[in-house]
N, C-alpha and C positions, 0 to 999 in steps of 0.2 A: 337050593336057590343058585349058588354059584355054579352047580352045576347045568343048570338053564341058561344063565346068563353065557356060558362058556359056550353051549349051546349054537347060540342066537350068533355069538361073536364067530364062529367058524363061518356063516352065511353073510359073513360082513360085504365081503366081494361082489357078491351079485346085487345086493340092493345098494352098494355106492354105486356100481355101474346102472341101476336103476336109477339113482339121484341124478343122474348125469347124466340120461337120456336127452337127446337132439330138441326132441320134441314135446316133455316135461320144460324142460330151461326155457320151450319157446312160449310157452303158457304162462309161466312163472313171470320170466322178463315183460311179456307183452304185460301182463296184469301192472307189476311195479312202473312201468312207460304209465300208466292209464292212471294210476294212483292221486294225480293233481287232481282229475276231474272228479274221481271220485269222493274225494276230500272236501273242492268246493261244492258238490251236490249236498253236501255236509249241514254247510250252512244254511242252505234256504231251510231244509228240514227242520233244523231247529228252533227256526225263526216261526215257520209256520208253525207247527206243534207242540212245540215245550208250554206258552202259555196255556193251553190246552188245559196241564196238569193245576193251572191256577180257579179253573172254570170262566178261562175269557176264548173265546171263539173267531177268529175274525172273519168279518165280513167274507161271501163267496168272493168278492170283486179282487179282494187283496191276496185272497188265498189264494188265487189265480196268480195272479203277478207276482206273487211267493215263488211259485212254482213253475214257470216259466221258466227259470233258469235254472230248473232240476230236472226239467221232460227235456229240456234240449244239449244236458250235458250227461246225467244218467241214465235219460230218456235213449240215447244212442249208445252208449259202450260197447255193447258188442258191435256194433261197426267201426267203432277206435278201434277195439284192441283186436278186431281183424286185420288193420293195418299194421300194430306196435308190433301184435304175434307173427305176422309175415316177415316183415321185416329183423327179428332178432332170429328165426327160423332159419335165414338166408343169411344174414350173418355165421350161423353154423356152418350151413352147405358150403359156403364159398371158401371157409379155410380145407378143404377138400379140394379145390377148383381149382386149374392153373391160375396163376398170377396173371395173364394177359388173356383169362377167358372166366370174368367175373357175371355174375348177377345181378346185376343191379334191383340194388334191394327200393328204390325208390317203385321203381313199377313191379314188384311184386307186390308192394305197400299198397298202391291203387289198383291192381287187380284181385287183390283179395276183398277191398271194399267193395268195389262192384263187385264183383262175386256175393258175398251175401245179399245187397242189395236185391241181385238176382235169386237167391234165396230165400228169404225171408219177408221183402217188400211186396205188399199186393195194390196193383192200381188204384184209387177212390178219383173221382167227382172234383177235379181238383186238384190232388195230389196223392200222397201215394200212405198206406199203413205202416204207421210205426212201430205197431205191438209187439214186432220180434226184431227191431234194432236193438231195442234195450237187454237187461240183463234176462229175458227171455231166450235170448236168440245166441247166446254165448257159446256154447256148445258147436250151434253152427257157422258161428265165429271162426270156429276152431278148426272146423272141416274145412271153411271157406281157405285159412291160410293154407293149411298143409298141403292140402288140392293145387293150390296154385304155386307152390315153393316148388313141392314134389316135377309139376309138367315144364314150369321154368329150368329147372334143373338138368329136366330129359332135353329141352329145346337146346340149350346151351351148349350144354355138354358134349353132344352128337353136332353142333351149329347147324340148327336147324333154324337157321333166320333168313333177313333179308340181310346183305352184306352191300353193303356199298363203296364204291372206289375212293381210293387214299387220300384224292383231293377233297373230295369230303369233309367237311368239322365235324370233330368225335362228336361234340352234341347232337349234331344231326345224325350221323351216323349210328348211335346209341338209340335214337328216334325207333330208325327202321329195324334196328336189332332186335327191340322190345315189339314189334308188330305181332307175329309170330305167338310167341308163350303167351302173349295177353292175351291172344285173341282164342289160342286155344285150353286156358285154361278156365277164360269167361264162358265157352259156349261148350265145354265140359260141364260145368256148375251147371248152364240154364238146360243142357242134357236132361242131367241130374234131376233136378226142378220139373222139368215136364215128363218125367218116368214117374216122380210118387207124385205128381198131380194124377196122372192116367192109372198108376194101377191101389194107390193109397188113397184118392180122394182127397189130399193137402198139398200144402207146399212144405219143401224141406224140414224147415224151421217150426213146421207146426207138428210134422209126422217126427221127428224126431224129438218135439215134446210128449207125444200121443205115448212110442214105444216105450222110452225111458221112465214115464211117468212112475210105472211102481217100484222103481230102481229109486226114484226121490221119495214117494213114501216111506221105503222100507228103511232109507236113509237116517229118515226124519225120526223114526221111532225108537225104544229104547234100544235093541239089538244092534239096531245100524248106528246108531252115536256111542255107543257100549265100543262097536269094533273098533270105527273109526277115531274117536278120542285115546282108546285104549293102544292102537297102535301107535296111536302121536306119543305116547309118552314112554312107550316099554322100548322101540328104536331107540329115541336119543337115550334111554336111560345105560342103553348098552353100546355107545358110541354109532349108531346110525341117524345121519341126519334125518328123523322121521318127515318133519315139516316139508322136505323137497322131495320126497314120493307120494304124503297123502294130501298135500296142499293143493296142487296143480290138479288132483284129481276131485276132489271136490267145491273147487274153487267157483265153478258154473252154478252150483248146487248153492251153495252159503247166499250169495250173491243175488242170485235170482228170490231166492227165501227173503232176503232184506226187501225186497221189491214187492213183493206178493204179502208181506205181512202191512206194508204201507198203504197198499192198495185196498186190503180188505181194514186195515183202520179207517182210513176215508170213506169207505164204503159203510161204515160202524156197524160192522162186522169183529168177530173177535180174531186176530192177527195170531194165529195158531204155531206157526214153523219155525222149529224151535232150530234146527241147523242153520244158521247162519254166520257171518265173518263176525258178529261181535259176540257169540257164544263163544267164540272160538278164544278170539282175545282177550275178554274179560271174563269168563267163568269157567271153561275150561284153564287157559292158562292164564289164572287172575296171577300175578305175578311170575310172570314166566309159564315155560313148560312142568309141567307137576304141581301148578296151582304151589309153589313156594311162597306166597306173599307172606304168610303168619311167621315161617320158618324163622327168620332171621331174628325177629322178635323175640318166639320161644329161644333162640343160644343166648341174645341178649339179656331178657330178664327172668329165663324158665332156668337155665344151664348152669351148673358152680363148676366146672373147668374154666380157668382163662381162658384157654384157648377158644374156646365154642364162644365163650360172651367177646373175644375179639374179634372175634371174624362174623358172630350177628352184627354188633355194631357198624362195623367194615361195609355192611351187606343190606343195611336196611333202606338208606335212599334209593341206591340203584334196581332195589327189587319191586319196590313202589312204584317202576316206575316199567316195570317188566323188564329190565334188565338184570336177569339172575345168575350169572358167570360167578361174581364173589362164592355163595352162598353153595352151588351147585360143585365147583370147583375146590374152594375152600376148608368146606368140612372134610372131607367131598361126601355131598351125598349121590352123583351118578356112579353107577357101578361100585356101589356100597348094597353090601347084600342088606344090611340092616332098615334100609329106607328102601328098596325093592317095592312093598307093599304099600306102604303113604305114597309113593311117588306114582304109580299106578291108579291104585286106588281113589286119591281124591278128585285128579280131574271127572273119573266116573259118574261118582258122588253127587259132584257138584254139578254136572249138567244134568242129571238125575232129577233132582231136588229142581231144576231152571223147570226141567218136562210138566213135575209137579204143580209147579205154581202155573203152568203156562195152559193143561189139560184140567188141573181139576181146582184149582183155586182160581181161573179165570183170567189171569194176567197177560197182556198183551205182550206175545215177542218181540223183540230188538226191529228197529224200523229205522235205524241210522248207524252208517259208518263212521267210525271215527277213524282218530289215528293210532294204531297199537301202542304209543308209551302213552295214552293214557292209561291213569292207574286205575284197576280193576275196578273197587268197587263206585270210584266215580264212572270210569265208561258202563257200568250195568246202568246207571239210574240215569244218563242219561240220554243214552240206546235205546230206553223203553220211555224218553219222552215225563220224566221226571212223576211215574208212575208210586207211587205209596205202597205199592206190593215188593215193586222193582228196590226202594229201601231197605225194606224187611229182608227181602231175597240178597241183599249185598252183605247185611249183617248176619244173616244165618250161614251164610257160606262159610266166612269170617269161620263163624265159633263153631262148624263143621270139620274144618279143615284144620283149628285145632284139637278138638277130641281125637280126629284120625290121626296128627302128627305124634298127637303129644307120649303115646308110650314106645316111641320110638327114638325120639329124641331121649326121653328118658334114658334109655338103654344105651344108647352113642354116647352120651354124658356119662357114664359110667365109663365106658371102655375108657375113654378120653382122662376124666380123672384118674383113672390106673394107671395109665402110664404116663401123667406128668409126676405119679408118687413113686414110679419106680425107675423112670429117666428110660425108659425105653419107648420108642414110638414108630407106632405103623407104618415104614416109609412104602412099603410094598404094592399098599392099596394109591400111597397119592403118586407113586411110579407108574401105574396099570392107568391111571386117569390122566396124568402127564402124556401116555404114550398114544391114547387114542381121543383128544381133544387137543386142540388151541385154546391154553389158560393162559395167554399173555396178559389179555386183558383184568380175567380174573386178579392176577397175579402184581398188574400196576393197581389195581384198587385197593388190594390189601396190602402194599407194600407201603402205599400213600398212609392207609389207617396206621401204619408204626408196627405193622406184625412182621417181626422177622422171619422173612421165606425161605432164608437159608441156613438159619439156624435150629432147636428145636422146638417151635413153632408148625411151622408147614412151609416145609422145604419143596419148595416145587418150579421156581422160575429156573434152579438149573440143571431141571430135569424135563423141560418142558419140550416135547412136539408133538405132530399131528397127523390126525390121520383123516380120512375122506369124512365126507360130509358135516364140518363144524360148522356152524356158526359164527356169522362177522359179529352181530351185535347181541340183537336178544333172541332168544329161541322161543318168541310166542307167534312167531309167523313171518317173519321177514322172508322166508322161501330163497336160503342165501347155505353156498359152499362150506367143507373144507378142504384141506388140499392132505395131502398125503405127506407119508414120514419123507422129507426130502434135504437137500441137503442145494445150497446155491452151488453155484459156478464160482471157483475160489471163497467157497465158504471162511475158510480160516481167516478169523478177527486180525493174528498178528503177520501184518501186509507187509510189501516189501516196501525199503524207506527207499526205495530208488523210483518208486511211484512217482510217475510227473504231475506236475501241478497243473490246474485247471486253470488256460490263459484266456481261453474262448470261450462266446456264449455258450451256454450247457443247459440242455434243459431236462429234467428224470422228472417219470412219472411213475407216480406208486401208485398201485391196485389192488385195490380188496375188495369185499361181496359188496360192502353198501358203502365204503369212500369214510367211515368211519376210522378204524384200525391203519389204514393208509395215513390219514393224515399224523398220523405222530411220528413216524419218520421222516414228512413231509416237514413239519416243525423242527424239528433237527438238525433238517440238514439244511435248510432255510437260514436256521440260527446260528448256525456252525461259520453258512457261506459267507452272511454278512458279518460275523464276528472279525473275520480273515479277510474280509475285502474281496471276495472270488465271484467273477459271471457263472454264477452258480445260481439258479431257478426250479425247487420240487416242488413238483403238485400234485396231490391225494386227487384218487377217482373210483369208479367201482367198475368191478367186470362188467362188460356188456355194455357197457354205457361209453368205450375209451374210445370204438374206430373211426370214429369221424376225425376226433383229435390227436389221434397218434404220429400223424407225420408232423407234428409240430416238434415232439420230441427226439432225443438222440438215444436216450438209458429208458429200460423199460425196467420196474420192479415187480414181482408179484408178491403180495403178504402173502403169509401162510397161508391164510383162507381161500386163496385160489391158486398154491402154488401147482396143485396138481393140472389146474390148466394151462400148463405149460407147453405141454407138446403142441398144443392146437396154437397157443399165443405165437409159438416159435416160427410159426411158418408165415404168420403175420409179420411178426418184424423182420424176416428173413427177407422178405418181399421188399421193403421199406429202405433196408439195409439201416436198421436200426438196432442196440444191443439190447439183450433180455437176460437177465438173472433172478432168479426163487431166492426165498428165503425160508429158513427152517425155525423152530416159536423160539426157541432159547437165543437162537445165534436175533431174529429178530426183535426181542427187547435188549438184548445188550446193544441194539444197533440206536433204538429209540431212546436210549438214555445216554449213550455215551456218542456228543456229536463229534468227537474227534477218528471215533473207530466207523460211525456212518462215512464217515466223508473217506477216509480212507478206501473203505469198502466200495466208494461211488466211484472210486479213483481206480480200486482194482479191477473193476469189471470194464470202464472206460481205454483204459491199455489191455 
């Protein structure tokens, strides 16, 4: 086994540089930009459908007016997220770009929407088909942006515009710049469009459902959810952020399956397609990635080592709630050969068992998004619309996922009581999981539970950094970085005391994958300034989300989690004449607990 894992970990390189693809991140982020509407699509479904599960029905009048504000906010997302995906797409391209010969990511925002529109849209009597704006049409969502980033990029780049003279106002003159790439990467699309109408018989968005169609069956069945769940959990188990290579790739797939099993419940028809985004969340990783929810429980009340019953205890809210860093970290069960198999194996299992009740016990698939920290076996039962199978199916998982854990933990508890009887302990394995994850967070959870990290307990906060592709927050989908083993600019904590002090407004911005992990040295150094009386102003953000707001600041921070986005950040603030410094996991919590050595540190990077 370890020598598998050792394996796997030599190919680490090419699949972070796969995580980290231009054009993976542009999927990813457009999706997380589109997550509001998705969430409120959330609502009417539930409203319409849950009573359902009581036998009250309502009227067609209402159900209409339920649904109204889920055909026109669900009913289009692939037309969002051809704009959100354009625009974070161009955000990549342009840190490539000269600084005075940008993209303006606004119009390739709206030529990528028209563009599908030209896509996917077919005229009616009236007005025009919606049936491939929605999660239908996502895939060509996908083509729409890239098509049009891709031809803006050649326009630009070569200045293939219209240029007009310096008296000119930039706006107007940005007007006729954009003439140009709009127009040829719209009537490239409607190209497009009129070749698989003449030689397919469809449009885009319908022939490009047509070919892929047995690429989503095969998906749908046991082999294809066997691979795909099986890679999500054998990657991160060996430090590859799996989530941001098989995420973005099936993301069209899950999505559209939530839409087509809603559609054939309305229709009362049996809602069959079992791949979807809340398999993904609630039963594949019902408490995190490796379906951990029971985990922490069994160290809790299964385990007679202290250690294992402190660190379940430490472990049991935050994994409730899909936040399983403690527990994964902690014991550690990633890259622990001993959990190798439970950690594999049950997500399998468990969506196994989902096929089962979905194929041959008749149980209607998942028909509503939620939000990922809901806890598993609530989001199963009420993603299937508070179904009485859907019950059963959240408790059998349950006490599946303990018979597969339980003679493994068995076995970890043993090891564990061995060496609290002989005072030796394993640092070697929490160094190997120190060196290829972000356990900061892990590491403030259980430091809060009373478990001493540096003593021997689980010594790990001062041994902790990071390598590509971690996790900001939970690893059951969030589709978010890590950064690599790095080290800041004047990393060393002891600064010089000749450091000047902070007389003028100051403003740092911290960043990490989802604006989580940021904000605690935002609190810090927030708490430090007012402590001291200093124009001093931090504020938490998340990659991808800062460019608009970046000129506001002077100090740029990046958490671990996207420290490796450095080189690309740097040429942003370089632009701006703004400073940027990385941080590394160790040197970054001693930063978040100690606000005298943050502010110091704010100080050294500002001189």
């Amino acid at each position: 086994m370890e020598k598998l894992i050792a394996c796997i970990e030599k190919r680490k390189p090419f699949f972070e540089k796969l995580s980290r693809n231009i054009y993976l991140r542009a999927i990813r982020d457009g999706f997380i930009a589109g997550m509001p509407v998705i969430l409120f699509s959330t609502i009417f479904i539930l409203l319409a459908y849950v009573p359902n599960a009581f036998g009250f029905f309502w009227p067609k009048s209402i159900e209409s007016l339920l649904m109204k504000p889920y055909s026109y906010s669900m009913g289009i997302l692939a037309l969002l997220l051809a704009g959100t995906t354009a625009k974070s797409l161009t955000d990549s391209v342009n840190r490539k770009m000269e600084a005075t010969n940008q993209i303006n990511y606004m119009s390739t925002l709206l030529a990528s929407m028209v563009g599908l529109l030209i896509l996917a849209a077919d005229p009616l009597d009236g007005g025009i088909s919606l049936g491939f704006l929605g999660t239908k049409g996502l895939l060509t969502a996908f083509l729409a942006a890239f098509v049009t980033v891709g031809i803006y990029k050649v326009c630009i780049k070569n200045n293939v515009t219209i240029r007009m003279p310096e008296e000119v106002p930039p706006n107007i003159s940005q007007v006729f710049k954009d003439v140009i790439p709009f127009t040829a990467s719209a009537m490239s699309l409607y190209l497009l469009d009129l070749c698989s109408r003449q030689f397919i018989g469809t449009g885009v968005a319908e022939a490009v459902g047509k070919v892929l169609a047995p690429l989503f069956s095969a998906a749908d069945g046991y082999v294809g959810i066997t691979l795909i769940f099986g890679a999500y959990a054998f990657f991160w188990f060996v430090g590859i952020h799996g989530p941001s290579i098989v995420e973005p790739a099936i993301a069209a797939i899950t999505y559209a399956n939530i839409d087509a099993n809603l559609a054939l419940m309305q229709a009362g028809e049996h809602a069959d397609k079992v791949l979807t985004s809340a398999t993904q969340m609630f039963v594949v990783t019902m408490g995190g990635t490796g379906a951990t929810l029971v985990v922490p429980f069994m160290f809790m009340w299964l385990c007679q080592s202290k250690r294992n019953k402190a660190i379940g205890r430490a472990s049991v809210v935050p994994t409730f709630f899909g936040v399983n860093e403690p527990i994964l970290f902690g014991a550690p069960i990633v890259l622990n050969p001993i959990f190798f198999v439970p950690f594999i194996l049950a997500p399998i299992v468990n969506v196994w068992i989902l096929k089962i009740f979905v194929d041959v016990l008749g149980m209607n698939s998942f028909t509503t998004n939620l939000p990922w920290v809901t806890p598993g076996p609530i989001g199963i039962v009420l993603a299937a619309n508070l179904q009485w199978l859907a019950v059963v199916l959240a408790l059998l998982l349950i006490l599946v996922d303990i018979v597969i854990y339980y003679p493994f933990v068995k076995v970890y508890d043993e090891q564990i009581l061995e060496e609290e009887r002989s005072g030796k302990h394993n640092d070697q394995l929490k160094e190997k999981v120190a060196a290829h994850f972000n356990t900061s967070k892990a590491d403030a959870v259980l430091e809060k539970a009373g478990l001493d990290l540096k003593g021997e307990n689980a010594s790990l906060a001062g041994k902790n950094h990071l390598a590509d592709g971690e996790m900001q927050y939970s690893d059951k989908g969030s589709l978010e970085d890590k950064s690599e083993n790095s080290q800041a600019d004047g990393e060393g904590l002891e600064l010089s005391p000749e450091s000047k002090a902070i007389t003028k407004e100051t403003h740092v911005l911290v960043l990490c994958a989802g604006g989580g992990t940021s904000g605690l040295l935002a609190n810090a150094l927030n708490k430090v300034a007012k402590e001291k009386n200093l124009p001093l102003k931090a504020v938490a953000g998340s990659f991808g989300a800062h460019r608009e707001i970046l000129p506001e600041f002077d100090l740029v921070v990046l958490a671990p989690q996207v420290a490796s986005n450095y080189v690309d950040m740097k040429e942003e603030t370089d632009r701006l004449g703004i400073k940027l410094a990385k941080t590394e996991g160790a040197q970054y919590i001693k930063l978040t607990r100690d606000g005298k050595a943050a502010l110091d540190f704010i100080k050294e990077q500002l001189n």
